[in-house]
N, CA, C and O atoms as CSV, one atom per row, in Angstrom:
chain,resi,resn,atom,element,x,y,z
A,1,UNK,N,N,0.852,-1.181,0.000
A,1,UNK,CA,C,0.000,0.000,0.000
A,1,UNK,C,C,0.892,1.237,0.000
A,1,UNK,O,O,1.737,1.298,0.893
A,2,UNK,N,N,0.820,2.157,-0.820
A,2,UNK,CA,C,1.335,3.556,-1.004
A,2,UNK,C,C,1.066,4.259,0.201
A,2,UNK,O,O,-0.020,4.344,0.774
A,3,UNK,N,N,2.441,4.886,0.617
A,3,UNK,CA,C,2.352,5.595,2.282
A,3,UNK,C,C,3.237,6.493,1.641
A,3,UNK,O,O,4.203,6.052,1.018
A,4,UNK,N,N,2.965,7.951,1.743
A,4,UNK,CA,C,3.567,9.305,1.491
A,4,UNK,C,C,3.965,9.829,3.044
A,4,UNK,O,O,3.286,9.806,4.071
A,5,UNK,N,N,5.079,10.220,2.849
A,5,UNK,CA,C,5.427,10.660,4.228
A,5,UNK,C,C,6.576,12.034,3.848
A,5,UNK,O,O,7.329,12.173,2.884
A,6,UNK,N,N,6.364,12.791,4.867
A,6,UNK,CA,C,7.580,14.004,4.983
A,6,UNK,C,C,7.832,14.166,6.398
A,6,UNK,O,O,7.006,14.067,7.306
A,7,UNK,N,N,9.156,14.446,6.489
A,7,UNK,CA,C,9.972,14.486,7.543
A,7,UNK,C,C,9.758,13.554,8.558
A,7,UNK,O,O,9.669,13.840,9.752
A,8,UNK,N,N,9.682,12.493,8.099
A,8,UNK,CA,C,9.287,11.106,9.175
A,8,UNK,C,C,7.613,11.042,9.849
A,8,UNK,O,O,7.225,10.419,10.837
A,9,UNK,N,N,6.758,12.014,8.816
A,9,UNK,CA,C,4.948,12.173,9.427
A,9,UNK,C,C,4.667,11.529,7.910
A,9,UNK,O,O,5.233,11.674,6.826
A,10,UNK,N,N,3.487,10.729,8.372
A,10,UNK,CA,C,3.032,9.747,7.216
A,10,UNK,C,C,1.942,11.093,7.269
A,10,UNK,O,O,1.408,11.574,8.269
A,11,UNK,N,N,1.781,11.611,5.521
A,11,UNK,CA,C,0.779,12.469,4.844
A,11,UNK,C,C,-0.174,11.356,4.533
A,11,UNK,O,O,-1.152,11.139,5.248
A,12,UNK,N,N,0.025,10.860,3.785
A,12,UNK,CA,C,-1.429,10.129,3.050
A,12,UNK,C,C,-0.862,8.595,2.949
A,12,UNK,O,O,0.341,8.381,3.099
A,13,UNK,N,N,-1.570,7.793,2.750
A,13,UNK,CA,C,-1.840,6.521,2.580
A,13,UNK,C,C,-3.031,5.765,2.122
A,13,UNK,O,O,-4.119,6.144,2.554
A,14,UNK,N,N,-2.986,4.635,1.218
A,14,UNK,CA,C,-4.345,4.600,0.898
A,14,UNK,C,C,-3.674,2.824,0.004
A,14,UNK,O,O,-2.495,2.522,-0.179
A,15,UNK,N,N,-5.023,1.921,-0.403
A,15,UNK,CA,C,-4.661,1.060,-1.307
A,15,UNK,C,C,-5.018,1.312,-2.278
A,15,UNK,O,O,-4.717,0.470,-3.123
A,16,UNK,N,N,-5.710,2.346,-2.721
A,16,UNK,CA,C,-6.836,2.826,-3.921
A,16,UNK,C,C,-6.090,4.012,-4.884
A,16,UNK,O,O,-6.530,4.795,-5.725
A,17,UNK,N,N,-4.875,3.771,-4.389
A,17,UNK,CA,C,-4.119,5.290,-5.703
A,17,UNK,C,C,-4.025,4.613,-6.527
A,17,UNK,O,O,-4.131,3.387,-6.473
A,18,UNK,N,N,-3.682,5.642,-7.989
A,18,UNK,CA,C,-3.499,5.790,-9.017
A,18,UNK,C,C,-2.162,5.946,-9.540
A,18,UNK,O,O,-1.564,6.991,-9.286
A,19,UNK,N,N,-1.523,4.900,-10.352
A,19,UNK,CA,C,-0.355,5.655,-10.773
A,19,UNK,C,C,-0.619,6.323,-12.073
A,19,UNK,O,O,-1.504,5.911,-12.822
A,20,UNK,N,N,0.300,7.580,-12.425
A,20,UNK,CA,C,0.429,8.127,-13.333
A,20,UNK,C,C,1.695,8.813,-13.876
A,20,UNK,O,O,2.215,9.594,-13.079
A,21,UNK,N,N,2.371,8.662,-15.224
A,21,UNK,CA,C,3.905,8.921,-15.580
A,21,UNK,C,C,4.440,9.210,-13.916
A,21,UNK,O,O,4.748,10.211,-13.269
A,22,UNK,N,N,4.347,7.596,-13.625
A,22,UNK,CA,C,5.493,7.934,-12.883
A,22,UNK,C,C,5.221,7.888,-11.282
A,22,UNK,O,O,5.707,7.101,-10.470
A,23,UNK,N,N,4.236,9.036,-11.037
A,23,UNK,CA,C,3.838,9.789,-9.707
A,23,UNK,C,C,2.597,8.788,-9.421
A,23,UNK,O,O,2.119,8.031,-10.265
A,24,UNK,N,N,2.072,8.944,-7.805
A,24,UNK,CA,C,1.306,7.858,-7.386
A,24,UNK,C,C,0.217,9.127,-6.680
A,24,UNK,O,O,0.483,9.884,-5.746
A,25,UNK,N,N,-0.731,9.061,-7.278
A,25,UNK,CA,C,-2.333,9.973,-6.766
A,25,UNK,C,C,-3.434,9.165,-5.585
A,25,UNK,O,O,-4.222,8.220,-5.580
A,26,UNK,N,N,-3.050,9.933,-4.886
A,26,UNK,CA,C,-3.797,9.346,-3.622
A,26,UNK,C,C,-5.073,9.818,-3.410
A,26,UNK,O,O,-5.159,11.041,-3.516
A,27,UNK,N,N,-6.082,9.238,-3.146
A,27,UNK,CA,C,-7.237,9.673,-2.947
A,27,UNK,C,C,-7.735,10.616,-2.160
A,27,UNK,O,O,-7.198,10.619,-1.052
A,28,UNK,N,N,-8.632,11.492,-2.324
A,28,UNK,CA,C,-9.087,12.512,-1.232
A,28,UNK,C,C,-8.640,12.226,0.205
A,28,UNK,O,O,-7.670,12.720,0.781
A,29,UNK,N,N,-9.597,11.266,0.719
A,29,UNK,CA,C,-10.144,11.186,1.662
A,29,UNK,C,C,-8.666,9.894,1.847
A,29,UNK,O,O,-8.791,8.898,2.559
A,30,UNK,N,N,-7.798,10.103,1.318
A,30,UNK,CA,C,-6.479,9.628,1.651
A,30,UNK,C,C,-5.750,9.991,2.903
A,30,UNK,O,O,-5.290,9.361,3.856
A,31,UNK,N,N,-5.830,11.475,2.475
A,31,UNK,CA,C,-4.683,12.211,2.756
A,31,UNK,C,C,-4.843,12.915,4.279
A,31,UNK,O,O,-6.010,13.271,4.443
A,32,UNK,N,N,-4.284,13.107,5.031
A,32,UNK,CA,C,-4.515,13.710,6.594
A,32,UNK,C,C,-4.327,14.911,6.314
A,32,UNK,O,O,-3.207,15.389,6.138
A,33,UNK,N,N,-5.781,15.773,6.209
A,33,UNK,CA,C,-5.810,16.623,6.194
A,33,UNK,C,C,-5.101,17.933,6.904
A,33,UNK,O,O,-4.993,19.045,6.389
A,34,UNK,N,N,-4.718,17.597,8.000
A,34,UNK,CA,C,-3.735,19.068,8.864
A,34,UNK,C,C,-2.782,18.888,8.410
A,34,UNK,O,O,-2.190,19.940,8.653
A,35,UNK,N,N,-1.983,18.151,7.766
A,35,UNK,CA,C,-0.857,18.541,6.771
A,35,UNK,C,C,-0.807,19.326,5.851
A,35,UNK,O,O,0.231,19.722,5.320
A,36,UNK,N,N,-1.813,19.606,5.591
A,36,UNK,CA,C,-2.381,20.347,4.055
A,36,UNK,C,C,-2.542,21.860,4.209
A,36,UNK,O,O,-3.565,22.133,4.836
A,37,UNK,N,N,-1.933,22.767,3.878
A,37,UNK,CA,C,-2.819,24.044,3.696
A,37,UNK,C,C,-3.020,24.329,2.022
A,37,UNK,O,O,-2.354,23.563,1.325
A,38,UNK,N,N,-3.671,25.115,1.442
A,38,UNK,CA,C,-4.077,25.463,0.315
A,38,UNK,C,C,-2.925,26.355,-0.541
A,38,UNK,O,O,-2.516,27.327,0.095
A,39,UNK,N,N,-2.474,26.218,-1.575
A,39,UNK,CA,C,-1.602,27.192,-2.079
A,39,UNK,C,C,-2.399,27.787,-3.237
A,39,UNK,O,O,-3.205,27.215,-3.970
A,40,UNK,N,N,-1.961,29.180,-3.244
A,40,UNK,CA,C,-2.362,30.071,-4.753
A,40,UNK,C,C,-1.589,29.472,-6.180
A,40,UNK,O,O,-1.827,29.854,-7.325
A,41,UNK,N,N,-0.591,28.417,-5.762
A,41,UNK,CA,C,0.137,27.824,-7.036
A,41,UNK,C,C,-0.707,27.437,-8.375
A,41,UNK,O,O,-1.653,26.865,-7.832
A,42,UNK,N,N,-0.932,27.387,-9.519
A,42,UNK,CA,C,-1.544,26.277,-10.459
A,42,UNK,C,C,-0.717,25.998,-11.877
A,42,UNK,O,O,-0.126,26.852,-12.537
A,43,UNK,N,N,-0.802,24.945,-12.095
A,43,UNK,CA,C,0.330,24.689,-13.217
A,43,UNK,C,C,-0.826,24.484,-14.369
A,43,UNK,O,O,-1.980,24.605,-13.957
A,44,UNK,N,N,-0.684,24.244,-15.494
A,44,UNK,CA,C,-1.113,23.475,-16.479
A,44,UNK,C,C,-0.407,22.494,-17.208
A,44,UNK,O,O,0.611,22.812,-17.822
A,45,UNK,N,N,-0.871,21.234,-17.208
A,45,UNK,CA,C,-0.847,20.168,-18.019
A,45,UNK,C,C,-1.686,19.672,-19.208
A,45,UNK,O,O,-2.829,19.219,-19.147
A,46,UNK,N,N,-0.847,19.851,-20.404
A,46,UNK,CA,C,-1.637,19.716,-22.128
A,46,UNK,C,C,-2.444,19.041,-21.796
A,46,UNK,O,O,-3.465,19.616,-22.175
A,47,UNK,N,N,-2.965,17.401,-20.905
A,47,UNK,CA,C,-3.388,16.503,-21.042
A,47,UNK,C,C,-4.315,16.354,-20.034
A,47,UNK,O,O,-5.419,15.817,-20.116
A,48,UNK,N,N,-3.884,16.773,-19.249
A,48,UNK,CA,C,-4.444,16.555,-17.907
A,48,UNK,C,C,-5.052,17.786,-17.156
A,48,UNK,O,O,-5.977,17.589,-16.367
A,49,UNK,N,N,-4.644,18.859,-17.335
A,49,UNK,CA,C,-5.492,20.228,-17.031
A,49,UNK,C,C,-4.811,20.742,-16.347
A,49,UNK,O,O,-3.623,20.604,-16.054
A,50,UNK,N,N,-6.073,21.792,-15.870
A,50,UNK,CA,C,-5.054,22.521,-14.234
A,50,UNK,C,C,-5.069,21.854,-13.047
A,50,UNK,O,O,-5.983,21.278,-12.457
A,51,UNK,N,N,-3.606,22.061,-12.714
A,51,UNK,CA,C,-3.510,21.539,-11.154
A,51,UNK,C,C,-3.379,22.633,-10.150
A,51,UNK,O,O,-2.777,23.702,-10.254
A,52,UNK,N,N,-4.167,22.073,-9.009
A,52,UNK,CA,C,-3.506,23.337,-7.811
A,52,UNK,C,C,-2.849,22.436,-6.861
A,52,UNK,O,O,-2.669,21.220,-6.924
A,53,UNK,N,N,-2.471,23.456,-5.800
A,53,UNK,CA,C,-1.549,22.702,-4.903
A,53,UNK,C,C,-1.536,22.680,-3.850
A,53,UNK,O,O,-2.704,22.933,-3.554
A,54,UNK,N,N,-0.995,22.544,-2.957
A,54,UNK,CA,C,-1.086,22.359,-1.403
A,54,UNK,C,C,0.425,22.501,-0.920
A,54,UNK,O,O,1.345,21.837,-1.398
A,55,UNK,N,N,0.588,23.621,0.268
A,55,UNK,CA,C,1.425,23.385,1.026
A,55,UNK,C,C,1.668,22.042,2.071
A,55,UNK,O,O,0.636,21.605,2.580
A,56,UNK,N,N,2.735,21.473,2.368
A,56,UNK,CA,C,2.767,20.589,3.214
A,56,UNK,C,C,3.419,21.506,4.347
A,56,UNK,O,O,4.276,22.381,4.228
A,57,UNK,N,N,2.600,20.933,5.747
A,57,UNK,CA,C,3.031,21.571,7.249
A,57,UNK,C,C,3.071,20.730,7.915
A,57,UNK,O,O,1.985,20.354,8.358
A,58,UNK,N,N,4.163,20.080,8.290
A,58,UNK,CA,C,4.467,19.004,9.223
A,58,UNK,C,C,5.546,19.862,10.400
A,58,UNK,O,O,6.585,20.404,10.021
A,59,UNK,N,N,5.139,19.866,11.699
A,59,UNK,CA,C,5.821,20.188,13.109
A,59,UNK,C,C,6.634,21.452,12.396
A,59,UNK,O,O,7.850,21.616,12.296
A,60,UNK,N,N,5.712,22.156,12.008
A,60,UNK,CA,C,6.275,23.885,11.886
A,60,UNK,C,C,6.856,24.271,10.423
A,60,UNK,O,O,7.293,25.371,10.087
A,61,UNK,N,N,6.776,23.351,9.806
A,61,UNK,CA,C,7.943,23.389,8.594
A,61,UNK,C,C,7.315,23.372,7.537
A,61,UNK,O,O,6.462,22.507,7.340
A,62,UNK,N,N,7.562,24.192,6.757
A,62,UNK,CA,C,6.627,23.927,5.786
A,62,UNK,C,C,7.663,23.701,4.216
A,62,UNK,O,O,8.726,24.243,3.915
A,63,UNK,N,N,6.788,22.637,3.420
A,63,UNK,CA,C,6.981,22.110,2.020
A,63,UNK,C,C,6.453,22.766,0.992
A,63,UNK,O,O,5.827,22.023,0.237
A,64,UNK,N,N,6.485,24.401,0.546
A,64,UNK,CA,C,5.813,24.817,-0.282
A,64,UNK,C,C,5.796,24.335,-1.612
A,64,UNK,O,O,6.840,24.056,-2.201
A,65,UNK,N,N,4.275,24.179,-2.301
A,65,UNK,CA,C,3.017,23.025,-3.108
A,65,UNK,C,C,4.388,21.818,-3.301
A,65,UNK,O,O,5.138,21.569,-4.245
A,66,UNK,N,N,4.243,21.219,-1.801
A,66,UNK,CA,C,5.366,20.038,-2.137
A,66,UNK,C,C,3.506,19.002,-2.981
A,66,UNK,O,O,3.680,18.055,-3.748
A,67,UNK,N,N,2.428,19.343,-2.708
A,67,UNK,CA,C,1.198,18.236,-3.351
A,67,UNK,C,C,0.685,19.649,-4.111
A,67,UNK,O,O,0.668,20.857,-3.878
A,68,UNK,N,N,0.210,18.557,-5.347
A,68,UNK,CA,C,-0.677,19.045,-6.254
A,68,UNK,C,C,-2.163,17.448,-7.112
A,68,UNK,O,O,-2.007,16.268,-7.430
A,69,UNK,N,N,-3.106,18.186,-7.127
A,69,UNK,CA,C,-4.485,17.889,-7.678
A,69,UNK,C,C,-4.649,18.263,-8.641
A,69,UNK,O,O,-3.878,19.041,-9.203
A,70,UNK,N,N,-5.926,17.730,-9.226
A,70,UNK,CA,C,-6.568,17.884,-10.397
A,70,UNK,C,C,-7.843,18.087,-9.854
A,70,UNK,O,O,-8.380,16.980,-9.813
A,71,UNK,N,N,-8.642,19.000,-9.391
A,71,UNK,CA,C,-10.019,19.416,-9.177
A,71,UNK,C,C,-10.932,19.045,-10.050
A,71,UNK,O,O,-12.036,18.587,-9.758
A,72,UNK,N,N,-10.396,19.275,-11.422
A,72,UNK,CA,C,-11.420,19.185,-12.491
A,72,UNK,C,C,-10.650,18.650,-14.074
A,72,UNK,O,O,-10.851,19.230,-15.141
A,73,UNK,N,N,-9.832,17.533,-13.914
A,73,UNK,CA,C,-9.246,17.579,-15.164
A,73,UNK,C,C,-9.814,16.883,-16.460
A,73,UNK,O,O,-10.938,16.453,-16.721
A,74,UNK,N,N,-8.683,16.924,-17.152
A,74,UNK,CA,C,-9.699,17.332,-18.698
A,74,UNK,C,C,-10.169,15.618,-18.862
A,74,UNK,O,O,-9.483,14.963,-18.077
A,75,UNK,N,N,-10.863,14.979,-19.432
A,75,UNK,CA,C,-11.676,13.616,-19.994
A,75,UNK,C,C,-10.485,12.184,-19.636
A,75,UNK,O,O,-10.694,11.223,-18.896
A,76,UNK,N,N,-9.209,12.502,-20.481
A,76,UNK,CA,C,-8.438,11.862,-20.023
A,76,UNK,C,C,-7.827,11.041,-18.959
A,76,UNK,O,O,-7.602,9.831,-18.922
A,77,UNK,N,N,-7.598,12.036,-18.053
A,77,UNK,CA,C,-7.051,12.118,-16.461
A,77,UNK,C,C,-8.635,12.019,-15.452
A,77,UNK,O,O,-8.544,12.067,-14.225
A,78,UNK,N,N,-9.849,11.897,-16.055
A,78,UNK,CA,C,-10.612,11.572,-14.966
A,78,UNK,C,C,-10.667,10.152,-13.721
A,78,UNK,O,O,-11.645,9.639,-13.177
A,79,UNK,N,N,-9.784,9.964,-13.645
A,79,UNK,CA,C,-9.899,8.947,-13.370
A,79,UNK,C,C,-8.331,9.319,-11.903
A,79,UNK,O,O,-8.005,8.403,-11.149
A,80,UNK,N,N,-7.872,10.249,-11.846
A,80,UNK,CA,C,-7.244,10.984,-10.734
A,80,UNK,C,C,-8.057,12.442,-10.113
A,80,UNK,O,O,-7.298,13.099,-9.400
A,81,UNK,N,N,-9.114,12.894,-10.229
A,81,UNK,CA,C,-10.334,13.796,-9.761
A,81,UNK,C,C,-9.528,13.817,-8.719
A,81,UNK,O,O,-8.841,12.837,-8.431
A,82,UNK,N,N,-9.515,14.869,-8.069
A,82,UNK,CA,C,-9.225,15.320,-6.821
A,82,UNK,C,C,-7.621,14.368,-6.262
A,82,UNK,O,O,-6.698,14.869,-5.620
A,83,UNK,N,N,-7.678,13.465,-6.568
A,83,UNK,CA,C,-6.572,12.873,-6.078
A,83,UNK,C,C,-5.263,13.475,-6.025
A,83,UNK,O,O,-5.001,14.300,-6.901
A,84,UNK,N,N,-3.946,13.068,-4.695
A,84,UNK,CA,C,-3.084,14.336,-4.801
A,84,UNK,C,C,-1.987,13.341,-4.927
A,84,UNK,O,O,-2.028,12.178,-4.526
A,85,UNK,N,N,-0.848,14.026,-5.623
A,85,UNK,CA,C,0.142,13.654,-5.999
A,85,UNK,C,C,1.292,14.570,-5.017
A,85,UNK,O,O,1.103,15.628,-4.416
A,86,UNK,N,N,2.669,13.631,-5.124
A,86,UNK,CA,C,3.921,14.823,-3.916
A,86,UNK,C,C,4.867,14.497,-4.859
A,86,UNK,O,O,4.827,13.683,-5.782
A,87,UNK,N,N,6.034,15.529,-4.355
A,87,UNK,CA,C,7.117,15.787,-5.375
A,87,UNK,C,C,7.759,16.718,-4.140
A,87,UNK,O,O,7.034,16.731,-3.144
A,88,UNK,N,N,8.660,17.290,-4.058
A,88,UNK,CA,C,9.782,18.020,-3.110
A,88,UNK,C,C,10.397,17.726,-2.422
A,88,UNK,O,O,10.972,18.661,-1.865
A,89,UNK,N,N,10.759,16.340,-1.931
A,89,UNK,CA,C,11.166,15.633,-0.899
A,89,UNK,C,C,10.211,14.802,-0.285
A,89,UNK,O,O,10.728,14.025,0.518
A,90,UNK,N,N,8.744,14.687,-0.416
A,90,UNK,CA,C,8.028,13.666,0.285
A,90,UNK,C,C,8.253,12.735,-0.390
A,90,UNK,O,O,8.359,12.786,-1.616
A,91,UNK,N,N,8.376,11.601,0.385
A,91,UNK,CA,C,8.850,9.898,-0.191
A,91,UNK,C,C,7.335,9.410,0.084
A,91,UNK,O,O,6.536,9.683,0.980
A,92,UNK,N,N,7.243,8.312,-1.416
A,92,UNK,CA,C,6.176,7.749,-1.362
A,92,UNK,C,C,6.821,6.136,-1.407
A,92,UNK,O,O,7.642,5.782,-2.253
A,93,UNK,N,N,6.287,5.252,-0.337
A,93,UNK,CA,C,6.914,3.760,-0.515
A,93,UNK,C,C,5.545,2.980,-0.551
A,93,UNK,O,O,4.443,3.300,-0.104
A,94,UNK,N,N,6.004,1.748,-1.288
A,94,UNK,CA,C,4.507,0.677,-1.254
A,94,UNK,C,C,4.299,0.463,-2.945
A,94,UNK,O,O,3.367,-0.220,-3.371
């Protein structure tokens, strides 16, 4: 099972992610929410749409948009909806 963790605090875990090029999308209702604050970040992907992001806050520290989502992506990528992906140093094992 996929367990995302930063600085030794497990963020999300779940048996129900998604892989995609690569990166592993964890489900909403995955992820432990007080890790999370909201970022103004958004990228675009040709394929997959806009993503926004999330700060990670683990014991004071923060991972700025170390996670990013797909709220609403394009036909393709439906199938990661809301699900969040990490990148900045959070390790995902499983």
């Amino acid at each position: 099972m996929p367990v995302a963790k930063w600085n030794g605090v497990v963020i999300a875990e779940s048996a129900r992610c998604e892989k995609v090029e690569g990166n592993w999308y964890f489900p909403p209702d995955a992820i432990r929410r007080e890790y999370f604050r909201p970022s103004d970040t958004h990228t675009v992907c040709p394929w997959k749409g806009t993503a926004s992001y999330y700060d990670v806050v683990v014991n004071g520290q923060v991972n700025k948009d170390a996670a990013w989502y797909y709220p609403e992506p394009k036909s393709a990528a439906s199938n990661i909806t809301g699900h969040v992906a990490f990148w900045r140093g959070v390790t995902v094992e499983g």
